[in-house]
C-alpha positions as CSV (number, residue, x, y, z in Angstrom):
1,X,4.0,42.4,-28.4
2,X,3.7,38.6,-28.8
3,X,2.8,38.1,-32.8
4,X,3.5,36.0,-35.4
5,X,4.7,33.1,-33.7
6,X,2.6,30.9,-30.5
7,X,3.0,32.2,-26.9
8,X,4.7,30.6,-24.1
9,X,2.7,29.5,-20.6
10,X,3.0,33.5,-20.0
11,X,1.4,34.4,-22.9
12,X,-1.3,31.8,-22.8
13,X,-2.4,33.2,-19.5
14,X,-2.2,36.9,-20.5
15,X,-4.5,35.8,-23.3
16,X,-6.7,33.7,-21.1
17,X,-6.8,36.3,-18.2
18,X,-8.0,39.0,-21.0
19,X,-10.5,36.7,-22.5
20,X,-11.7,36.4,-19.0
21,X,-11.9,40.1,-18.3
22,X,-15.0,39.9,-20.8
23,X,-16.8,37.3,-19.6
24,X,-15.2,34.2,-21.7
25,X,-14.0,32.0,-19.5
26,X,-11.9,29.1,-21.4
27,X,-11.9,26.3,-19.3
28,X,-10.7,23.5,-22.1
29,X,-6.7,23.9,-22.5
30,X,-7.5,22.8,-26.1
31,X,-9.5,25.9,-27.3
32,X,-7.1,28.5,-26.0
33,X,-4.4,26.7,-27.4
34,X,-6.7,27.0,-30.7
35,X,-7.1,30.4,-30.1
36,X,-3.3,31.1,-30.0
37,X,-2.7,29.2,-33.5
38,X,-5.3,31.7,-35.0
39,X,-3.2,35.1,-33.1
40,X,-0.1,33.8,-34.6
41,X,-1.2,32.5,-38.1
42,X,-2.8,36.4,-38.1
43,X,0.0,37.7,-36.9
44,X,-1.8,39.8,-33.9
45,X,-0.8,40.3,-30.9
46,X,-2.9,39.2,-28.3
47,X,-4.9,42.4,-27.4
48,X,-5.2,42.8,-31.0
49,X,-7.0,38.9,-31.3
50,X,-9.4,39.2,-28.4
51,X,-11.1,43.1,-29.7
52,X,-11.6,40.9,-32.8
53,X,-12.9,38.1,-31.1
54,X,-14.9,40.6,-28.6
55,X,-16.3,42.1,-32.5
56,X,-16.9,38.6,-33.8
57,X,-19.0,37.5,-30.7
58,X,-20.9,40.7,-30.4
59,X,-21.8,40.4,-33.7
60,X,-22.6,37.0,-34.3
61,X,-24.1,36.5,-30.6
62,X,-21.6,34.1,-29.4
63,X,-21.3,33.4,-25.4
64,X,-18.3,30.4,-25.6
65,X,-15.3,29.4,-27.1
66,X,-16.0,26.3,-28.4
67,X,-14.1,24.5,-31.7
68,X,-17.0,25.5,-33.6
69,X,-17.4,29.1,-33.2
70,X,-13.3,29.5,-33.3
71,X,-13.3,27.7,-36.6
72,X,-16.3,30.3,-37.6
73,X,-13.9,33.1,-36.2
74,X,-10.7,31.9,-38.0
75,X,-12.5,31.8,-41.5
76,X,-13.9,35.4,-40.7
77,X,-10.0,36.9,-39.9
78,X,-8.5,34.7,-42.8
79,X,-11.2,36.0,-45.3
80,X,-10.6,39.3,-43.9
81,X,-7.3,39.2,-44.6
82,X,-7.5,38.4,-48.1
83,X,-9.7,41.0,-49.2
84,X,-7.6,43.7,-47.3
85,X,-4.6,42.3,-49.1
86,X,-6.5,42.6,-52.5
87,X,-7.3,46.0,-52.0
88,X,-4.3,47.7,-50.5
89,X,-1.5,45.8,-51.8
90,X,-1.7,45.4,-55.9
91,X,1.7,45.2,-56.3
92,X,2.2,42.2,-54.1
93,X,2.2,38.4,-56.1
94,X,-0.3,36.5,-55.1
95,X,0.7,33.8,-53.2
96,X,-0.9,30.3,-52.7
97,X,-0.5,28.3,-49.5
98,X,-1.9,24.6,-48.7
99,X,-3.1,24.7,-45.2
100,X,-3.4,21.2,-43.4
101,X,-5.1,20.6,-40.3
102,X,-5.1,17.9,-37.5
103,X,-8.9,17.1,-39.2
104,X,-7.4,16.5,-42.7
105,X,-3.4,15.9,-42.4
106,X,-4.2,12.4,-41.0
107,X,-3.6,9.7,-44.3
108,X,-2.5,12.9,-46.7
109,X,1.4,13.1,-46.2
110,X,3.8,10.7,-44.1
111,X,4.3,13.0,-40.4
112,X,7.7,14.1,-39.4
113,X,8.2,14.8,-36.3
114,X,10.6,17.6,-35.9
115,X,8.6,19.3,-39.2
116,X,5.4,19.0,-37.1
117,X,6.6,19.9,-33.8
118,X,7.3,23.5,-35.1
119,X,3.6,24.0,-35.6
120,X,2.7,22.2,-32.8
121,X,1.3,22.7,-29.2
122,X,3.2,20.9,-26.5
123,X,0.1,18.7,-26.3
124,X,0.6,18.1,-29.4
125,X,4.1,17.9,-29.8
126,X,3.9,14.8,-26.8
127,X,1.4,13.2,-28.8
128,X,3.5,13.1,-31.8
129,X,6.7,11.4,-30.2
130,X,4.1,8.8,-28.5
131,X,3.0,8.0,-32.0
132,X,5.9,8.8,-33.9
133,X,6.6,5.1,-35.1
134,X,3.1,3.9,-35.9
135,X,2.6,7.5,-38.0
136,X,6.0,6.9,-40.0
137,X,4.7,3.1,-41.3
138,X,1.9,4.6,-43.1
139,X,2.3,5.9,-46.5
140,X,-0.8,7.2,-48.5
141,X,-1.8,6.3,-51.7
142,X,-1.1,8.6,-54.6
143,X,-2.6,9.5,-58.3
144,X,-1.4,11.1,-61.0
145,X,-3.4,14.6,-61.9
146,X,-2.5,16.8,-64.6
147,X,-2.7,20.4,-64.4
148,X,-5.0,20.9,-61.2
149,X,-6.2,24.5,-60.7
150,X,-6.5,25.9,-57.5
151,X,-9.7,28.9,-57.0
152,X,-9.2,29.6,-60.6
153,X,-5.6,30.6,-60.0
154,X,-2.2,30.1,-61.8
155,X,-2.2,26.1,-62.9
156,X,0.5,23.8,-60.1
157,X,3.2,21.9,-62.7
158,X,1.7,18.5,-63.8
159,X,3.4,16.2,-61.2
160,X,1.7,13.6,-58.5
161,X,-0.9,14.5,-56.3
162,X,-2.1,13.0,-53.4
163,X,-5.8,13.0,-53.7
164,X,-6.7,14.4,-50.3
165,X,-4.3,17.1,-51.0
166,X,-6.5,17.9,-53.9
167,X,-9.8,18.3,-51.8
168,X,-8.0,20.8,-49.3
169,X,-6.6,22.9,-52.0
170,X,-9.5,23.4,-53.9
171,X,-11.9,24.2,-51.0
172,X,-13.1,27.9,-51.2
173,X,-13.2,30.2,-48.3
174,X,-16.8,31.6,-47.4
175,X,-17.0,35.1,-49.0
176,X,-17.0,37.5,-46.0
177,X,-20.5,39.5,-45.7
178,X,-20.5,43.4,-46.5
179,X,-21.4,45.8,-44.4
180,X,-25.0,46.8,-46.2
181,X,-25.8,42.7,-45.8
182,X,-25.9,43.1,-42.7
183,X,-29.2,42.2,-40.7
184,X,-29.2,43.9,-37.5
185,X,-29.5,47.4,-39.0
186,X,-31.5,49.6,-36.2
187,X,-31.5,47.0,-33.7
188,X,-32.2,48.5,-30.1
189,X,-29.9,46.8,-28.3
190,X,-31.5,48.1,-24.8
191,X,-33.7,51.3,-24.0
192,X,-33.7,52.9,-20.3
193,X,-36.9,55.7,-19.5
194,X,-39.5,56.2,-22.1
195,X,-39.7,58.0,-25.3
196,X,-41.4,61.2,-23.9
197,X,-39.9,64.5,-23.5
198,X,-40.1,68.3,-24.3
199,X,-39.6,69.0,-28.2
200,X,-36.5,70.2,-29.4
201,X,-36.2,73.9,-27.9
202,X,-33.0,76.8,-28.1
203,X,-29.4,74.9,-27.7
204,X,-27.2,76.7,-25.2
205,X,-24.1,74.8,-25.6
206,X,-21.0,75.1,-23.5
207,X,-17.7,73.5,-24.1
208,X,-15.0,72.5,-21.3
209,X,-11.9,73.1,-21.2
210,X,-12.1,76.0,-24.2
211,X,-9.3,78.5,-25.1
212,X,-9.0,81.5,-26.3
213,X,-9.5,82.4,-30.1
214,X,-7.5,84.7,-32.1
215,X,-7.1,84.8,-36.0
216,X,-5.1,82.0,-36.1
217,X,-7.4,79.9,-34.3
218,X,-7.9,78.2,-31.1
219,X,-4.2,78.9,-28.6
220,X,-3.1,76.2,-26.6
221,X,-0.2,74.3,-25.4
222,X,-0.1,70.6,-24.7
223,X,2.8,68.8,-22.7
224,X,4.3,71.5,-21.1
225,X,3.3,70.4,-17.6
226,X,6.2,70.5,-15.3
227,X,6.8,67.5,-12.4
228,X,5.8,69.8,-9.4
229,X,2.6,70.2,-11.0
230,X,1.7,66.7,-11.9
231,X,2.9,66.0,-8.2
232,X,0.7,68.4,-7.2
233,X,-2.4,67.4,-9.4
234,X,-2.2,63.9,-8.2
235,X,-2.2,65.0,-4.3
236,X,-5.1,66.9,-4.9
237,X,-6.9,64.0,-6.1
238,X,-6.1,61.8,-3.0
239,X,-7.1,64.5,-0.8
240,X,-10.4,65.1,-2.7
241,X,-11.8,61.7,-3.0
242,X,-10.6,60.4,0.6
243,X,-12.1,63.0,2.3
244,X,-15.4,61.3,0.3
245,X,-14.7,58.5,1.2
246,X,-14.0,59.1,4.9
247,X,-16.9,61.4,5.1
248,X,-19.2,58.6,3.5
249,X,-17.7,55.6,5.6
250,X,-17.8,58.0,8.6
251,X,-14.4,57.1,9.6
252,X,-11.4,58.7,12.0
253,X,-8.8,61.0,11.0
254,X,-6.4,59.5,9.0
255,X,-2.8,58.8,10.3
256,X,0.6,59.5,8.6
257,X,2.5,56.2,7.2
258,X,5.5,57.1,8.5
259,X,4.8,56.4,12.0
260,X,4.9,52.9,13.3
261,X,1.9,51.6,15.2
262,X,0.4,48.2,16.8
263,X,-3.2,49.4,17.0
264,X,-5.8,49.5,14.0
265,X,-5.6,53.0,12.1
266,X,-7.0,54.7,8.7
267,X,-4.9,55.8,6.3
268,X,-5.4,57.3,3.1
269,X,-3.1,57.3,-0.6
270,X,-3.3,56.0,-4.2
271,X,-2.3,52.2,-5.5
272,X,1.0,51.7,-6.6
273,X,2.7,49.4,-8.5
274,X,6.3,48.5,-7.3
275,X,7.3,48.0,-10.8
276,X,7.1,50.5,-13.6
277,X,5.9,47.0,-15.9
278,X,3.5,44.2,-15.2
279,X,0.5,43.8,-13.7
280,X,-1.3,44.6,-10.1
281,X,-1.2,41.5,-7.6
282,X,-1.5,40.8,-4.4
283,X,2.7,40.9,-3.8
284,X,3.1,43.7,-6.3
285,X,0.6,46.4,-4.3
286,X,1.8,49.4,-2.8
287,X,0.1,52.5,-1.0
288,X,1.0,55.6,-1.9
289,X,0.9,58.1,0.7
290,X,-0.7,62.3,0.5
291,X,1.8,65.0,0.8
292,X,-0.3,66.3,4.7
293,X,-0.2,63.5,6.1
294,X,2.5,61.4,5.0
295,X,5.0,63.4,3.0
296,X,4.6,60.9,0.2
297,X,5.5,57.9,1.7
298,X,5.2,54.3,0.2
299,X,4.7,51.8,1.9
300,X,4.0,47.7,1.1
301,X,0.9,46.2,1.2
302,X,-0.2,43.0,2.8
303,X,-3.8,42.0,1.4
304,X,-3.9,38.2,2.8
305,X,-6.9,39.5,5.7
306,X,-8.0,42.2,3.4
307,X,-10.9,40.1,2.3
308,X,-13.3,41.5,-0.6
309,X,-12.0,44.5,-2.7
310,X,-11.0,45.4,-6.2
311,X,-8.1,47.6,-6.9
312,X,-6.2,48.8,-9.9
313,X,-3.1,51.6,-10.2
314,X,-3.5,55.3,-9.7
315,X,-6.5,54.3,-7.8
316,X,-7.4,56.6,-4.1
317,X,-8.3,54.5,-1.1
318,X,-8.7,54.6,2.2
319,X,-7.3,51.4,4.4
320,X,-8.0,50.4,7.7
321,X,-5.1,48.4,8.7
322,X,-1.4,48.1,11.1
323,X,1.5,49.4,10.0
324,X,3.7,47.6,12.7
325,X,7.2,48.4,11.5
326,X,6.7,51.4,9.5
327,X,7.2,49.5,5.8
328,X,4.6,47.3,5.5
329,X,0.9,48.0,6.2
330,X,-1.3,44.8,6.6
331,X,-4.6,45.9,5.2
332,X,-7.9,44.7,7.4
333,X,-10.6,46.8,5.3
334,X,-10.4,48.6,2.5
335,X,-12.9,51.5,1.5
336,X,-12.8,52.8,-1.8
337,X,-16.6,52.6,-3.3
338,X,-18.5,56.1,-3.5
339,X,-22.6,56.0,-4.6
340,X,-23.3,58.4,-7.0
341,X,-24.8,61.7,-6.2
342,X,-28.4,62.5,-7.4
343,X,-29.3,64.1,-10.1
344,X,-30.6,67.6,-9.9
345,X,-33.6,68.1,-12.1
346,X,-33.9,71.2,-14.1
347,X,-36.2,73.3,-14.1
348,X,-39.6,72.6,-15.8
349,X,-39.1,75.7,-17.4
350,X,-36.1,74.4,-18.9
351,X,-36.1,73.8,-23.1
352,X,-35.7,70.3,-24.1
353,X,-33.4,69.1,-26.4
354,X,-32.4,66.2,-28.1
355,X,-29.4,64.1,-27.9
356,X,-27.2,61.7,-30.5
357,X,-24.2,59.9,-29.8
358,X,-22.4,57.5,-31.8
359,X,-18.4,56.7,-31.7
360,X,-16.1,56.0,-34.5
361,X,-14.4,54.1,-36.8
362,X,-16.9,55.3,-39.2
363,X,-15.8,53.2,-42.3
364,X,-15.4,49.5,-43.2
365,X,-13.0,47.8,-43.0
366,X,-11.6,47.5,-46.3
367,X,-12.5,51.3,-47.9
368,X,-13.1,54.7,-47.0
369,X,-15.9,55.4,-48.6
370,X,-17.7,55.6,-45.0
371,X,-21.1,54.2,-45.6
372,X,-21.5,53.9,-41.8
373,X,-21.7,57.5,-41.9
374,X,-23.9,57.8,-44.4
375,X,-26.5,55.3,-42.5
376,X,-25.8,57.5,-39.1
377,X,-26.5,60.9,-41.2
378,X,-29.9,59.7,-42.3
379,X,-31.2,58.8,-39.0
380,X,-30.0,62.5,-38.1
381,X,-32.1,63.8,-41.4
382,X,-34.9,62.0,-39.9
383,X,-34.7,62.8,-36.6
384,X,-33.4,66.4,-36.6
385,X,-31.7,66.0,-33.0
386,X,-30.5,69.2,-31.5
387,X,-27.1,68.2,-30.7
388,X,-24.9,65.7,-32.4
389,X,-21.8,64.6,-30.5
390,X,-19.4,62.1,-32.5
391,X,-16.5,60.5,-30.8
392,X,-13.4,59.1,-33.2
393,X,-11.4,58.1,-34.8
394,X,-12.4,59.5,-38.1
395,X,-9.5,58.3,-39.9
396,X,-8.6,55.5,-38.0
397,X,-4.7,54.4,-37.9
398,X,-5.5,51.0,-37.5
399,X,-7.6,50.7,-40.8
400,X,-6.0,48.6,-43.1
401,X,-5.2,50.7,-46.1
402,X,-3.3,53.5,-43.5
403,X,-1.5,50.0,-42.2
404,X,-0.5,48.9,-45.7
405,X,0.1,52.8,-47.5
406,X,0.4,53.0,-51.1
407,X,-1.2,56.3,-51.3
408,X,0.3,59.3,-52.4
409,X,-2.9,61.2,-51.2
410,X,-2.9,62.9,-47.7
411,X,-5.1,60.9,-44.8
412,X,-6.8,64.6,-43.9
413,X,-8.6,64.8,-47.3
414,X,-10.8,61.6,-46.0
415,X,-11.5,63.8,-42.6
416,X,-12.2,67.0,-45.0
417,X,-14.6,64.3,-47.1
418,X,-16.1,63.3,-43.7
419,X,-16.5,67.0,-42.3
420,X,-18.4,67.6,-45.9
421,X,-20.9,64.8,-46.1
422,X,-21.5,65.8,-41.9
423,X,-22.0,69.4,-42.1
424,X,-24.4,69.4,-45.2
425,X,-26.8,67.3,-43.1
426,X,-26.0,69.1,-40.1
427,X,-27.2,72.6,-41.7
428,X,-30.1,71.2,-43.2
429,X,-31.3,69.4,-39.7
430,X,-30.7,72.6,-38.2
431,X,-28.0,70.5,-36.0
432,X,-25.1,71.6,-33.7
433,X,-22.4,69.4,-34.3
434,X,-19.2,68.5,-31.8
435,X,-16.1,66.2,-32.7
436,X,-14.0,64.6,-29.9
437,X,-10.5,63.2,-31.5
438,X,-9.5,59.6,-30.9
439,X,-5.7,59.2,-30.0
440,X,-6.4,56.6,-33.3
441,X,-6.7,59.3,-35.4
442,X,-4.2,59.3,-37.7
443,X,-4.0,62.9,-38.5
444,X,-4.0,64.2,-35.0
445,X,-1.6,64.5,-32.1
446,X,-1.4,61.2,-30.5
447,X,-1.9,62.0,-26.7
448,X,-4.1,62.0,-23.7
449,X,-5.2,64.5,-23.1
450,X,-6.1,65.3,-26.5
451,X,-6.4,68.9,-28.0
452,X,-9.0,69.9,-30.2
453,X,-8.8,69.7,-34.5
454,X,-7.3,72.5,-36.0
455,X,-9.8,75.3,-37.2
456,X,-7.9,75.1,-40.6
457,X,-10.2,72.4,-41.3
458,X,-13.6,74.9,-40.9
459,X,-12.2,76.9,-43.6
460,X,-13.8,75.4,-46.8
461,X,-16.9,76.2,-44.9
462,X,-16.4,80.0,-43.8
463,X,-19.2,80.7,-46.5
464,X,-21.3,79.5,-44.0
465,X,-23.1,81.1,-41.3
466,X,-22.2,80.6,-37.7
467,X,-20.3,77.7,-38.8
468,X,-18.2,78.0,-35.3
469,X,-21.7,77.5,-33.4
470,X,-22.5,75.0,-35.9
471,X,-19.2,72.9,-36.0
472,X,-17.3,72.1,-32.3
473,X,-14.1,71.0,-32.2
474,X,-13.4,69.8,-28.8
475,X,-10.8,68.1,-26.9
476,X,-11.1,64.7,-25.3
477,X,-11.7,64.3,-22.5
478,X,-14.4,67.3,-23.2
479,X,-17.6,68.3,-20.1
480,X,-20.6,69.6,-22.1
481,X,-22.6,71.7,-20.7
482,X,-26.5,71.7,-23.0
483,X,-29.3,73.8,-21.3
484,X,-27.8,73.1,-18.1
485,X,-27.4,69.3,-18.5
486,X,-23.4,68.5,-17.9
487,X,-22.6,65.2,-19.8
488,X,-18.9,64.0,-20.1
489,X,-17.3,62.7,-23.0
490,X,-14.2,60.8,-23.9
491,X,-13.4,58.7,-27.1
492,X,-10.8,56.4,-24.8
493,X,-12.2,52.9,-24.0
494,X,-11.9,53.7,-19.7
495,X,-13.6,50.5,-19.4
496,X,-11.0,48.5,-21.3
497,X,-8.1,50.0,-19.6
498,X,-9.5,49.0,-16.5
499,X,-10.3,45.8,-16.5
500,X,-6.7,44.9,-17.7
501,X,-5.1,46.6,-14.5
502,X,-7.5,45.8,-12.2
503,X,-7.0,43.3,-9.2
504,X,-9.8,41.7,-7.1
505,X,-10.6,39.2,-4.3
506,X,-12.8,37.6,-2.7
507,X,-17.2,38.3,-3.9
508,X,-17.2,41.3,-5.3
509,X,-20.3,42.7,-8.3
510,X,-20.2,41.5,-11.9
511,X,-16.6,42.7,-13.7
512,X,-18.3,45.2,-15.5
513,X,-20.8,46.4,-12.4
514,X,-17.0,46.9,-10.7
515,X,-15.4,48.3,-13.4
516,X,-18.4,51.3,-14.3
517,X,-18.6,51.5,-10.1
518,X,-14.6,52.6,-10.3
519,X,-15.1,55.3,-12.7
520,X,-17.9,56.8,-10.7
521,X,-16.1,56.5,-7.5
522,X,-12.8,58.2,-8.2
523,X,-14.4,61.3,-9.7
């Protein structure tokens, strides 16, 4: 975790190469070095600096990272900051800071070099010793102020001032925007199909995996998988999706990796990583072997005549390729792309239903008070939908007064205030209403996968009817199953995880058309 302080070439590439994975691809050295003064003035780590950047940009419709629209992003995270501090630190003293910059430093105070350098990038820092002597002959004029106040705050001892000192410290940082001035409230983003349909009919509504009930609630157990039968889950799954893929491809029998052999021949396996840390590359990349054909072998992979692919760890392929001495397969083809299957109507007779999604945090960033919520709960009073599927977290362990806790209170009372505000619209919309935990959730268990909430929280509401058909607690990943319609449903960014594991070469789709193709193919 690289935070707090600027990254070395290593770091500047990770933070490049994730930028990248998004679509922003920072061409002037300048701007990412920019962009990794603002990460380290924040203190973020670097994932942490591009979701906010990914935010900011959605947001405020930025495509590029120029000087402007970092300087636009850096006054956002500073203001940000401030307020958060406010709010969930009282007891802290206030502290005031002068911040200089290469736009206002020049003719303000006399440069050192070693002070500078420290705050420096190396571009920078060469700059500096190459003017070093001219910068050190220059001393700026001063006048005497008395008593200058700084944003209203404590007065600075009367002493001397340097004038252009004054004009930085008294500039005021743009109030950050609330959440209710915002202005693109209902904005459809895209639409797919048109707005007819059946009206809303009888739910049937299936939940899988489900357990069985008792009076204590839901029985489970979680993490009490042993190796043999993660081994054996993972086998299955290369057998399963190479047999697709061999069927598809209409390819021969696959071969065992064990045996040596001059001539082309198929295998099957899974990507491998030949360290337990880093990243997949084309000298890091391993195949991974099925327990029928080739007892599990390993072996290296060469990908310099592989030509186009895209691969990422964990992933089943099939490889057309020689394995000459046993060790070290040199990959011609590789196949690993499956179409989707098509959809199997229902039957006309079928009731229709309606369906409303929307994924958490559901709260600002600076208070629980969830108004989010609140804006997603009237759209569900006007549009009554049969079945309401929310995604955390709910109480997010990332939100800033969880972060900085001076609370005595406990974090579930905001999911019991969340619960309340949902069900009473829920009842009155005549709505079926499912919850899928977030491994963010701050008062759940913190895995993958992820049981279901406790059913001590539907306990306030036993007064009500049905309130087990009405509220659905369900694990994530969850498969619904609504008037024969199977939809699955995870709170975990897939998407995200993937593109920062994922290798590719040579012309291959879009990064996202690749990266939604790989979760379809290795159903």
């Amino acid at each position: 975790k690289i935070g707090g302080s600027f990254a070395d070439m290593d770091g500047l590439q990770n933070l490049r190469e994730e930028l990248e994975n998004f679509d922003f691809d920072v061409k002037d050295e300048r701007m990412l070095y920019k962009f990794d003064e603002i990460r380290a003035l924040q203190k973020m780590d670097i994932d942490e600096v591009v979701e906010e950047w990914i935010a900011f940009a959605m947001k405020e419709g930025v495509t590029e990272v120029t000087e402007l629209s970092l300087d636009q992003f850096e006054t956002k995270l500073s203001s940000r900051s401030s307020n958060r501090a406010d709010i969930v630190t009282p007891r802290q003293q206030v502290k005031t800071s002068v911040f200089l910059t290469t736009d206002n430093i020049d003719g303000s105070v006399r440069l050192d070099e070693d002070l500078m350098g420290n705050y420096a990038t190396p571009a920078e820092r060469q700059w500096l010793k190459e003017h070093k002597e001219s910068l050190a002959t220059t001393t700026p004029s001063r006048t005497h102020y008395s008593k200058p106040h700084i944003n209203g705050q404590t007065p600075m001892k009367t002493e001397d001032v340097d004038e252009s000192l004054l004009e930085v410290v008294t500039m005021e940082t743009p109030v950050q925007s609330s959440y209710k001035d915002r202005k693109n409230s209902g904005q459809v983003i895209a639409s797919l199909g048109g707005e007819g349909g059946s009206p809303n009919g009888p739910v049937n509504l299936a939940i899988a995996p489900s357990w069985e009930r008792d009076e204590k609630g839901i029985k489970f157990q979680y993490m009490y998988q042993t190796g043999r039968s993660k081994s054996h889950a993972l086998n299955e799954r290369i057998v399963n999706v190479s047999s697709s893929l061999l069927s598809y491809y209409n390819l021969d029998d696959p071969v065992s990796l064990c045996i040596p052999s001059q001539e082309p021949s198929i295998y099957v396996g899974r990507i491998w990583l030949d360290t337990e840390e880093g990243k997949l590359h084309a000298e890091s990349a391993q195949l991974e072997g099925c327990m029928e054909v080739s007892n599990g072998e390993i072996v290296k992979l060469d990908l310099s005549e592989a030509g186009s692919f895209s691969i990422f760890p964990g992933q089943t392929v099939v490889v057309e390729g020689v394995n000459a001495r046993g060790g070290n397969l040199k990959v011609l083809n590789m196949y690993h792309d499956l179409p989707l299957e098509l959809c199997v109507r229902a039957n006309k007779g079928s009731d229709g239903f309606t369906l409303l999604v929307a994924s958490g945090p559901f709260t600002t960033s600076d208070n629980f008070k969830y108004e989010p919520l609140m804006d997603l709960l009237q759209v569900v009073k006007r549009d009554k939908p049969s079945v309401l599927v929310l995604c955390g977290p709910f109480v997010d362990a990332r939100h800033g007064e969880i972060e900085n806790w001076c609370y005595e209170e406990d974090p579930s009372k905001w999911f019991d205030s969340f619960l309340s505000h949902t069900l009473e619209v829920a009842i009155e919309a005549q709505t079926r209403v499912v919850l899928i935990p977030s491994q963010n959730d701050f008062h759940h268990h913190q895995l993958y996968p992820q049981p279901p909430f406790s059913d001590d929280f539907k306990l306030p509401y036993r007064r009500e009817a049905n309130i087990d058909e009405r509220l659905n607690f369900a694990t994530d990943p969850s498969i619904l199953t609504i008037n024969n319609v199977t939809i699955g449903v995870t709170s975990t960014d897939i998407l995200k995880h993937l593109s920062g594991q994922t290798y590719t070469a040579g012309p291959t789709a879009d990064r996202m058309t690749t990266l939604v193709q790989h979760m379809y193919s290795q159903r």
